[in-house]
C-alpha positions as CSV (number, residue, x, y, z in Angstrom):
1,X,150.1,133.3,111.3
2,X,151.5,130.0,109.9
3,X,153.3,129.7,106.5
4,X,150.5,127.3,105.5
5,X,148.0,130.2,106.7
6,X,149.7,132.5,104.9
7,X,150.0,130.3,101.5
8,X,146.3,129.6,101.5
9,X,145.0,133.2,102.1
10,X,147.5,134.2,98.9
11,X,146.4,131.3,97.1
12,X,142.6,132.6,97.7
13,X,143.5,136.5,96.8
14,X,145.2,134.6,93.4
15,X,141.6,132.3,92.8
16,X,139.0,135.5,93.3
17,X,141.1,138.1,91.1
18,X,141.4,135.2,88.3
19,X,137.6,134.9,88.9
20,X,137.0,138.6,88.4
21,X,139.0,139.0,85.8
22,X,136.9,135.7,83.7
23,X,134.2,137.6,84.7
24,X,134.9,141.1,83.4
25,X,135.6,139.3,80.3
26,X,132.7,137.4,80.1
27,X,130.9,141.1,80.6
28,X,133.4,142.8,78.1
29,X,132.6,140.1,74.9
30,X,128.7,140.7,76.0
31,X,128.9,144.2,75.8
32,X,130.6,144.2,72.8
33,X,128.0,141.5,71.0
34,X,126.7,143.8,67.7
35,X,122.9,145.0,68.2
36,X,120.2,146.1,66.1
37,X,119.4,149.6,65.0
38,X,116.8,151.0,67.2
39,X,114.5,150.6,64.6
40,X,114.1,146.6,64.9
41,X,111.5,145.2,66.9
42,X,110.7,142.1,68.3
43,X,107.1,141.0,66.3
44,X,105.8,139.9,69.6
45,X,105.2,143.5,71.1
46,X,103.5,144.9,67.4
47,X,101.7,141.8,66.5
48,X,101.6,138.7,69.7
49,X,98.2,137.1,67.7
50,X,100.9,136.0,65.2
51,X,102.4,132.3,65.6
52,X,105.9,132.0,65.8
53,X,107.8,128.4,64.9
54,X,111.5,129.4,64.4
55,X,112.4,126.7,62.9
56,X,116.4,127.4,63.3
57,X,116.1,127.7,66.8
58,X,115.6,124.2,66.8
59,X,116.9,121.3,65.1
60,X,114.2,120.8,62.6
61,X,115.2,122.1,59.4
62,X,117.8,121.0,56.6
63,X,121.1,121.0,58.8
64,X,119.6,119.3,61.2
65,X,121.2,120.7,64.5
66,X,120.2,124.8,65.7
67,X,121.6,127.1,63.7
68,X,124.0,129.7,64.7
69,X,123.2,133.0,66.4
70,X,119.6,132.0,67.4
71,X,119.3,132.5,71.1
72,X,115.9,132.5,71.8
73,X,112.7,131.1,69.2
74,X,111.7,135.4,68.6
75,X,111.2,137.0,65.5
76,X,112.8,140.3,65.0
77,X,111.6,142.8,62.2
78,X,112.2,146.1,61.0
79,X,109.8,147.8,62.2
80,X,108.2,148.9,59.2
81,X,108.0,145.1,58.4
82,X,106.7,144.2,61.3
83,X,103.8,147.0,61.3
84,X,103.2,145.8,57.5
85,X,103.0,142.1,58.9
86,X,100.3,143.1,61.6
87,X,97.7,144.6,58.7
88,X,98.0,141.5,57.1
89,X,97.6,139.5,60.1
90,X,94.1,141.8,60.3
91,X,93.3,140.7,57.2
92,X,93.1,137.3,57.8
93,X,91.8,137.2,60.9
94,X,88.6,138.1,60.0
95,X,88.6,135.5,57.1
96,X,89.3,133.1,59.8
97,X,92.8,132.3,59.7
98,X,96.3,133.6,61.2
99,X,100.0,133.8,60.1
100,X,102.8,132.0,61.5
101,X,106.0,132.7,60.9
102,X,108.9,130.3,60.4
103,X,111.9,132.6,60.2
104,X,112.4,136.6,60.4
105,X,115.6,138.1,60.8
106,X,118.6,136.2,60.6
107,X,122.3,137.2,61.3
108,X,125.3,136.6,59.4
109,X,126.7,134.0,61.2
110,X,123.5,132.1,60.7
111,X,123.7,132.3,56.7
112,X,127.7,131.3,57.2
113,X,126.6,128.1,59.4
114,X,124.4,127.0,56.1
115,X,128.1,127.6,54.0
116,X,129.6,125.5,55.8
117,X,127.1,122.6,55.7
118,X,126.7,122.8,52.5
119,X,130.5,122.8,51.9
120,X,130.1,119.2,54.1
121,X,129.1,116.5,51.6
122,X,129.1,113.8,54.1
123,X,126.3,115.5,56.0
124,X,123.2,114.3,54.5
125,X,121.2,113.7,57.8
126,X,118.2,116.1,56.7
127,X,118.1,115.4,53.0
128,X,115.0,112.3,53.1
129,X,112.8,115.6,54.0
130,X,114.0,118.6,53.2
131,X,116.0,117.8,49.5
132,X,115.6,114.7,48.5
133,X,115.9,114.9,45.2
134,X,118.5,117.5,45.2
135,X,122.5,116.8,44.7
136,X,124.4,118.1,47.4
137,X,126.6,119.4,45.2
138,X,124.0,121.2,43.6
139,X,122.7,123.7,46.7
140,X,124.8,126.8,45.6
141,X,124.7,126.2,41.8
142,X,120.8,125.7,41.7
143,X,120.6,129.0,44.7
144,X,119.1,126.9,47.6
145,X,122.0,128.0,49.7
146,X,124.1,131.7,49.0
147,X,126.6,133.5,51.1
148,X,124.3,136.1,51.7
149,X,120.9,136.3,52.7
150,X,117.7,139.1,52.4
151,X,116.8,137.8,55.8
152,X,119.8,139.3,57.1
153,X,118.7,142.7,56.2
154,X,115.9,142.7,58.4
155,X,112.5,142.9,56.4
156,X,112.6,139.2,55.0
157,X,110.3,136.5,56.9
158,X,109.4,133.1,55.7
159,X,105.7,132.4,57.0
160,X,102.8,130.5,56.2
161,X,98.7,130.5,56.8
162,X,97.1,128.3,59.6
163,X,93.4,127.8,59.8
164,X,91.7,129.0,63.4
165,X,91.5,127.8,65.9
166,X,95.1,126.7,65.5
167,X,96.3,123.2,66.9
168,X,99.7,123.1,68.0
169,X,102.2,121.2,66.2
170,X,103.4,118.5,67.8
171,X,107.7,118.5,68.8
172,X,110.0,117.0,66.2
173,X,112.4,114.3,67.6
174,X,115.7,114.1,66.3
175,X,116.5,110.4,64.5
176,X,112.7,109.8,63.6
177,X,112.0,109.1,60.3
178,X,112.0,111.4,57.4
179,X,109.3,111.9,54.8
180,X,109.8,113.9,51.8
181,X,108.8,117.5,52.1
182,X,106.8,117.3,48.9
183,X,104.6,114.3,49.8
184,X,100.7,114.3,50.4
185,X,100.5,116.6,53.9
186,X,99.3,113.6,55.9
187,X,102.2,111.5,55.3
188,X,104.9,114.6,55.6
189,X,105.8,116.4,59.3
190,X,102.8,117.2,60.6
191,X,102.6,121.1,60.8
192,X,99.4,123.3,61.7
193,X,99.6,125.2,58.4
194,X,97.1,124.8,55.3
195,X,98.5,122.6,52.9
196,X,100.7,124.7,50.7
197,X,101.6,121.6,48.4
198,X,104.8,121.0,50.1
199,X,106.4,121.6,53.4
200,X,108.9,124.6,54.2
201,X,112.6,125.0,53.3
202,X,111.7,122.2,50.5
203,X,114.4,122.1,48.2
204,X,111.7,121.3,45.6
205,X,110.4,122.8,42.0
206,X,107.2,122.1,43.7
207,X,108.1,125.0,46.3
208,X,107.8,127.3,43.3
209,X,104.8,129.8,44.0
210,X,103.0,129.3,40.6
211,X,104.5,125.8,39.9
212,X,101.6,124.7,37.4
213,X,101.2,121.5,38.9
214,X,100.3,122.7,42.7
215,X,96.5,123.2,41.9
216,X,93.1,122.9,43.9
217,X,93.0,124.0,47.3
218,X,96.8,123.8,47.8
219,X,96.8,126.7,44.6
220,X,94.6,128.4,46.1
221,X,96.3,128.7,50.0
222,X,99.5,129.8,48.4
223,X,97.6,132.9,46.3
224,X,95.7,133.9,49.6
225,X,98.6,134.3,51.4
226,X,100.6,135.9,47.9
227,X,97.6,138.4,47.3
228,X,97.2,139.5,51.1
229,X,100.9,140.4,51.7
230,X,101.4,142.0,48.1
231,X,98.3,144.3,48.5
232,X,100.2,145.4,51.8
233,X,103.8,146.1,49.8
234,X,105.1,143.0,50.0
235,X,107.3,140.7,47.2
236,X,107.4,137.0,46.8
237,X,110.8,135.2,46.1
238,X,109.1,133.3,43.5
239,X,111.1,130.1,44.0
240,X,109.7,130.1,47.5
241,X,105.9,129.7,48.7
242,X,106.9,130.9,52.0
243,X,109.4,134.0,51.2
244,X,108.3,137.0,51.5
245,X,110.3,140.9,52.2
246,X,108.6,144.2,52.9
247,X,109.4,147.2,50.6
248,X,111.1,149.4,50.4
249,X,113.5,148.0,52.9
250,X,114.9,150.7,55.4
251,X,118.3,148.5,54.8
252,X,118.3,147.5,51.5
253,X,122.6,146.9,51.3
254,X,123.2,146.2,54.8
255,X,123.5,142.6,56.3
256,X,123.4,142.7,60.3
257,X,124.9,140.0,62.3
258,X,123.4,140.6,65.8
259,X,122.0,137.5,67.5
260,X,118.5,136.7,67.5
261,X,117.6,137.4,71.1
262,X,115.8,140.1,73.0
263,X,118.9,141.1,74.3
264,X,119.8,142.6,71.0
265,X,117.1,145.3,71.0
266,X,117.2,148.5,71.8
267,X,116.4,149.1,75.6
268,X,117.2,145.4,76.5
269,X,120.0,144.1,78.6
């Protein structure tokens, strides 16, 4: 065998263990990702009539890019939650009309991701929809943005009412223009929803549940959804239409940081 043989055939040996050592590591930080509690479910297998829109899978919402720690476009759910969600979902399918949720569970690192923008003054790229009358400087003082989050505890969702049979609403494109979440709904982002008076994540007064001056049909979307999940054990954040957690939580003082993907369930790989 020649030297140069000889060199290459080491040189080879050297590449493949440097490969299977990147990827036992690769392996080892998967392995060692957190996961839920056996008790989270994915809303999907208790509930699939329900529409899912995860908004911070994608880059439509007030950051404007996808948020941390969402992997896939799922909701996850305690399961308690979720059960609680699929009576409702009953409900209001025989009145003619079906939930879709916006958000579910959302980890740690997600809630840090909206710190940090919010810490960023010079990134305004969302605020023409989603806060344009808001001060930047105002999102922790006035608590549209907080270091911790109820979603992050498993039996939060923010969710809406869409009339059946449901349209789909069309993509959003990054760079088009924005509209104010609080104008008339057929000059804001389209969405499939009733009209709840304002769109979601508005950093608005108007996104107040009983905000005096959201009246008529809009009024009376926002109660139909409010009295259909509070008959089923549910309470309203009041400063959002949308907000909504299942009591009693089974984790009222914990706050989970396992990524929103399949993967993070119990029985999944």
């Amino acid at each position: 065998m020649t030297r140069l043989s000889t060199a290459l055939r080491g040189l080879g040996a050297a590449l493949a263990a440097l490969l299977t050592l990147t990827a036992a590591g690769a392996t080892a930080r998967a392995d060692t990702e957190p996961r839920a509690p056996k008790d989270f479910v994915a809303l999907g297998t208790v509930d699939p009539t329900i529409l899912q829109e995860m908004r911070y899978f994608t880059p439509h919402n007030f950051v404007g890019e996808r948020i941390d720690g969402y992997r896939q476009p799922v909701c996850i759910l305690t399961r308690p939650a979720a059960e609680a969600l699929h009576r409702a979902q009953t409900e209001l399918l025989r009145k003619g009309y079906t939930l879709k949720v916006y958000d579910c569970y959302r980890p740690q690192r997600a809630v840090n991701h909206f710190v940090r923008w919010a810490e960023d003054l010079d990134d305004q790229a969302m605020k023409g929809e989603f806060y344009p009358d808001v001060d930047k400087t105002r999102l922790f003082a006035d608590g549209y943005i907080a270091e911790k989050s109820g979603h992050s505890r498993g039996s939060t969702m923010d969710l809406t009412i869409v009339r059946l049979p449901a349209r789909p609403t069309r993509p959003y494109h990054p760079g088009e223009p924005l509209v104010p979440c609080y104008a008339p709904k057929d000059e804001r982002f389209p969405d499939n929803s009733v009209d709840m008076g304002t769109g979601f994540d508005c950093f608005d007064t108007l996104a107040h549940t009983l905000d005096p001056r959201v009246q008529g049909a809009q009024r009376a979307h926002r109660m139909l959804l409010k009295n259909t999940l509070e008959g089923l054990g549910f309470v309203n954040l009041a400063e959002e239409w949308w907000h909504y957690t299942f009591k009693p939580e089974p984790y009222p003082d914990t706050y989970f940081d396992f990524p929103v993907s399949a993967k993070s369930l119990a029985g999944t790989r």
